[in-house]
C-alpha positions in Angstrom: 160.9 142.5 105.0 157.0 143.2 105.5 156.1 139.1 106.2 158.2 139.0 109.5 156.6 142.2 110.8 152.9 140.8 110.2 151.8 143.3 107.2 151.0 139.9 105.1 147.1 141.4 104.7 148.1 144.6 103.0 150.6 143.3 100.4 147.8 142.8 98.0 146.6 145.9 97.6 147.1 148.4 95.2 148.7 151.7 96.7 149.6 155.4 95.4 152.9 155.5 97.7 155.6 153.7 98.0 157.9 154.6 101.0 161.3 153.2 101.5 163.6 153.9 104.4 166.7 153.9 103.1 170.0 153.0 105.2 173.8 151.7 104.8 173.3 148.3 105.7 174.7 145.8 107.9 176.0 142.4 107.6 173.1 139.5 107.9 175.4 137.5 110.9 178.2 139.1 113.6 180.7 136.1 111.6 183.9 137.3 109.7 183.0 136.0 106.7 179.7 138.1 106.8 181.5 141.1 107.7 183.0 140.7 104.8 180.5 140.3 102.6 179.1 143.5 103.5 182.4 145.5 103.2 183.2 144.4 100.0 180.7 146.0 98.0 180.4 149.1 100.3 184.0 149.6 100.0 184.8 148.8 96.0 181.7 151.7 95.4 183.6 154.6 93.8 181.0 156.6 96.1 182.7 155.9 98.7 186.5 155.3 98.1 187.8 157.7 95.7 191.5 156.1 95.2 192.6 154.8 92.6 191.0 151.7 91.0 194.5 149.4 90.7 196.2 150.8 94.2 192.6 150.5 95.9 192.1 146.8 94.6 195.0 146.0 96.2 194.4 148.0 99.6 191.1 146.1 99.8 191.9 142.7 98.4 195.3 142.0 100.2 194.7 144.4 103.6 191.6 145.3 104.8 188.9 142.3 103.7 191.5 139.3 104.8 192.3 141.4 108.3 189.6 143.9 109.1 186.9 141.4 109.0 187.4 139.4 112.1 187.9 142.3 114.9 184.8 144.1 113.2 183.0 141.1 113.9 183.9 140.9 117.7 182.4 144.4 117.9 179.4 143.2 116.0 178.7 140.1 118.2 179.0 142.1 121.2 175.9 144.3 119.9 174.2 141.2 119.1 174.3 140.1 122.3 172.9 143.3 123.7 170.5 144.0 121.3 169.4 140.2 119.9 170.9 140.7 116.4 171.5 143.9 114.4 170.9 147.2 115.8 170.2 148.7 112.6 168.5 146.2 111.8 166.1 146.3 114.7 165.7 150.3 115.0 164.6 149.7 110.7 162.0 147.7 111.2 160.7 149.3 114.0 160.5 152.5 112.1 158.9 150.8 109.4 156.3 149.6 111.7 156.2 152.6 113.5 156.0 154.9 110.4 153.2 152.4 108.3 150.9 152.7 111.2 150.7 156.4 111.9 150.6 157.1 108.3 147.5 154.9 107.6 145.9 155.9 110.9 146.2 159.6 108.8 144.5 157.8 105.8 147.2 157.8 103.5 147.6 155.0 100.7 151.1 154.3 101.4 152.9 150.8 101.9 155.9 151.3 104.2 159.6 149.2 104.2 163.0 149.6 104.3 166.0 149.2 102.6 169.5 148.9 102.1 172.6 150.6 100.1 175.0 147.6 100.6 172.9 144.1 101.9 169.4 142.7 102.1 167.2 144.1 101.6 168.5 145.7 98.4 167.6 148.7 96.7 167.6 146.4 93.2 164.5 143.9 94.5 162.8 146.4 96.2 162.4 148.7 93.1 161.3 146.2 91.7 159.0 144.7 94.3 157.2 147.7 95.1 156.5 149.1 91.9 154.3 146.4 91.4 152.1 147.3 94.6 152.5 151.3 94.2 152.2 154.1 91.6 154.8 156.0 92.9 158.1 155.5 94.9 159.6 157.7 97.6 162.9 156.7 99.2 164.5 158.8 102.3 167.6 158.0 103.2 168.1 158.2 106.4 170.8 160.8 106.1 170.2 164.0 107.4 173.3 165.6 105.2 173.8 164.8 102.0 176.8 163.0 100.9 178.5 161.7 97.7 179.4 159.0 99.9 175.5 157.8 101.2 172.9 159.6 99.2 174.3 160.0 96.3 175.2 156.0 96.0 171.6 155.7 96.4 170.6 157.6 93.2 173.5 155.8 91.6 171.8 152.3 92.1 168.1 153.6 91.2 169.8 155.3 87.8 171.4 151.9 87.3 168.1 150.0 87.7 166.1 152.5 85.8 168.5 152.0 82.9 167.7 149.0 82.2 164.0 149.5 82.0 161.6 150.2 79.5 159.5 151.3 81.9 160.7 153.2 84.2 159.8 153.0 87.6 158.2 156.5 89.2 160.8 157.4 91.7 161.5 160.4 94.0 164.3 160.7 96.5 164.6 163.1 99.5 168.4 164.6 98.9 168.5 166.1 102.8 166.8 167.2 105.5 169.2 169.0 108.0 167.3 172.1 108.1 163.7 170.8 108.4 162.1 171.8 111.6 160.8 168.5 112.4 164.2 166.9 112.2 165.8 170.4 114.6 162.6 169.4 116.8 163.4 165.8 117.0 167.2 166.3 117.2 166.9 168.9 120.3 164.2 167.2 122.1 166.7 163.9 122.5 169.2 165.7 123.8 166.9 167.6 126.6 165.3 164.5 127.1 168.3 162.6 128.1 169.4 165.5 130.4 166.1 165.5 132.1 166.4 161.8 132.9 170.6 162.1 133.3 171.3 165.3 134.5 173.3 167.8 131.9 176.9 167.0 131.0 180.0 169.8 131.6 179.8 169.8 127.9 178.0 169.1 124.6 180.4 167.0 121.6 178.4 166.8 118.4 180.0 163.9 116.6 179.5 163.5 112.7 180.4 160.7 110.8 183.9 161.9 108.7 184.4 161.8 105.2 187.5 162.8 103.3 188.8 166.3 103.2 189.0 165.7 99.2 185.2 165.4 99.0 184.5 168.8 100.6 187.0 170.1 98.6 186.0 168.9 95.3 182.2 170.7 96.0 180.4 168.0 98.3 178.2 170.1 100.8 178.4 167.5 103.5 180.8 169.1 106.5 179.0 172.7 105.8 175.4 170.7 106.2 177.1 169.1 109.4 178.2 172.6 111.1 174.5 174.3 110.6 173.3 171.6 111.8 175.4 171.7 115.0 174.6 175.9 115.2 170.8 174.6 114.3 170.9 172.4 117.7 173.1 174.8 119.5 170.4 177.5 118.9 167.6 175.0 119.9 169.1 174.0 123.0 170.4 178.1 123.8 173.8 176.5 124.2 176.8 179.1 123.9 180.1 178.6 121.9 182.1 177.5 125.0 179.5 175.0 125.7 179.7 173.3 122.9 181.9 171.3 119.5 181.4 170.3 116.1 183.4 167.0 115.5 184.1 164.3 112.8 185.0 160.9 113.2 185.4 157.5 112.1 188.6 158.1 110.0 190.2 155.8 107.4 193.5 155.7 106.3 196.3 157.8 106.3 194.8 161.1 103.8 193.3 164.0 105.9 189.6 163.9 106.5 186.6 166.3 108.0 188.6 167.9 111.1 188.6 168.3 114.1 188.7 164.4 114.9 186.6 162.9 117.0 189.2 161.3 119.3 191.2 163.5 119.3 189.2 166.5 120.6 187.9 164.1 123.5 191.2 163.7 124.6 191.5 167.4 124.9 188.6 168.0 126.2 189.5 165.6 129.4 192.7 167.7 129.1 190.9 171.0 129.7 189.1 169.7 132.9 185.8 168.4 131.1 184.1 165.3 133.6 181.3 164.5 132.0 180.8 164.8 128.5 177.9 164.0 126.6 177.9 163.2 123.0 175.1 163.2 120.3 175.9 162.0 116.7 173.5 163.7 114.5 174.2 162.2 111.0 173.5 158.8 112.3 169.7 158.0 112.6 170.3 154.9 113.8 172.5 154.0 117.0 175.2 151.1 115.4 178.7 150.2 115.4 180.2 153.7 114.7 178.1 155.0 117.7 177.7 152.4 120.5 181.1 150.8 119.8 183.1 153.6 118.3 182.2 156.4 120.6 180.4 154.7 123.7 183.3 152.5 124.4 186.8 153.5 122.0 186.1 157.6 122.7 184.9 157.0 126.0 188.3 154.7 127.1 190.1 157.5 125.4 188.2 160.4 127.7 188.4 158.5 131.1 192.9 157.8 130.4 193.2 161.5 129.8 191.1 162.6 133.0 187.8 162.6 132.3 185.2 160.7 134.4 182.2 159.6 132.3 181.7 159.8 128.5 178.2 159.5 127.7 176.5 158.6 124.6 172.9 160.4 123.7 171.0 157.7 121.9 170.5 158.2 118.2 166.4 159.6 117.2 166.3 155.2 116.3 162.3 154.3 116.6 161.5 157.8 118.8 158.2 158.9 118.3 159.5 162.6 117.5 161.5 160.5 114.8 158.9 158.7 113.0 156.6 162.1 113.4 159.6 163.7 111.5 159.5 160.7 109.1 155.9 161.5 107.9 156.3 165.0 108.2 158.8 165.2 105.2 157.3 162.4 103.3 153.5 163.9 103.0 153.9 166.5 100.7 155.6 164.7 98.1 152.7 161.5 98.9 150.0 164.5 98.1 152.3 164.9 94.9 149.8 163.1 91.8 152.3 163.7 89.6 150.5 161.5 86.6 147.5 163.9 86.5 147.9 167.4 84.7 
């Protein structure tokens, strides 16, 4: 929240924007019994589990919250060790920080936090804090590719809270931003960055964070938004096809989802004679579990036991400067927006 980054003097005011980072979430404490906390409302939203209500109650009830839990939470501590708590957590407020300054150092009237889908701080109580402080309202969630499993549960809670208003609160929300040539800037410039400081890999894996096959089938836009944005960086770097793959990962259960996986294309990759492989994930903003546990250590075991050398991991855009300048980029037309004056 704003009082633990300092910005106690400016939460008096009166402002015309809003602006509300928008994330999953993470659990408040690397503890089982936090871990579950979180996963219970991320994982009964219909958003994001599609099965059916009586066999999925079960599934999560019975399997997953009593087991899952307390090897997620290993994971989780070992983060916290590294980073001093949450990640996500960290990289947010930073952002936040990062973001308020260099939009009032431009001179706009906008009051800058952050927020979560599932976890504190909610969407609920900040709706309803910041409408108090602000005419207006402008939440981007942090994913580059829309979803019916992220974005869209983000509308759903906002339509929930405006339902019950009289008075509705004045609120716009960014679907996507894939294609925006601040985020192809910001996205490219990482990757060249870390090869100037690394060297280049033998090859380029651009992992996306999986959703069901049944999604995309039923009309969701998300693997399409994926691929052009791995052709979008492909063309920004002047990669060719050989040097480079589109991947999905992070899999759950046994129905098919986004393909090719993840793991499985690293294994053939090492297969193929690839040493070093470098791996961006660009439909996480923010490096977390999926990418510093899931793909740094599971994928890169899983490269180095089928031959490879090194797997390494290109740091998610997190607090970059190129980041936040992308942040404000997007945001400032729809802050120049006075949408109560004819």
């Amino acid at each position: 929240m704003l009082d633990d980054l300092g910005f106690d003097g400016i939460m008096s005011k009166k402002y015309q924007t809003a602006i509300l980072l928008a994330n999953l979430g993470t659990p408040t404490e690397p503890t089982p019994s936090a871990v579950r906390a979180f996963l219970k409302p991320f994982l009964s939203d219909r958003r994001v589990v599609e099965v059916p209500k009586l066999i999925w109650f079960f599934i999560l009830n019975l399997i997953i919250l009593p087991f899952r839990p307390k090897p997620v939470a290993k994971a989780y501590q070992e983060m916290w060790n590294e980073f001093g708590g949450s990640p996500l957590r960290i990289y947010a407020k930073q952002q936040q920080e990062k973001l308020q300054a260099l939009l009032q150092q431009e001179g706009q009237s906008v009051i800058v936090d952050y927020v979560f889908t599932y976890g504190e701080p909610g969407l609920k109580a900040q709706l309803e804090h910041y409408r108090q402080l602000a005419d207006k309202i402008i939440i981007l969630p942090l994913y580059p590719q829309y979803s019916c499993s992220t974005t869209a549960a983000i509308y759903d809670q906002v339509s929930a809270y405006n339902q019950a208003q009289r008075d509705i609160a004045d609120v716009l929300i960014i679907k996507d931003y894939y294609a925006h040539s601040s985020y192809r800037k910001a996205l490219a410039a990482s990757v060249t960055d870390f090869w100037q400081q690394n060297g280049r890999g033998d090859f380029l894996l651009i992992s996306n964070h999986g959703v069901p096959q049944a999604y995309a089938d039923k009309g969701d836009p998300y693997s399409q938004q994926c691929l052009q944005t791995s052709e979008n960086l492909a063309a920004d770097l002047n990669l060719k096809t050989d040097q480079y793959q589109s991947t999905f990962q992070s899999r759950l259960g046994k129905a098919p989802w986004l393909q090719p996986y993840t793991d499985v294309t690293v294994k053939e990759l090492a297969a193929k004679g690839i040493k070093t492989l470098d791996v961006i994930c660009p439909s996480f903003s923010v490096d977390c579990l999926e990418t510093l546990e899931e793909i740094a250590v599971e994928n890169g075991e899983y490269f180095t036991q089928a031959g490879g050398i090194r797997l390494r991991l290109i740091p998610c855009l997190n607090a970059d400067e190129n980041h936040i300048q992308m942040m404000a980029d997007i945001i400032k037309p729809y802050c120049a927006l006075n949408r109560g004056e004819p």
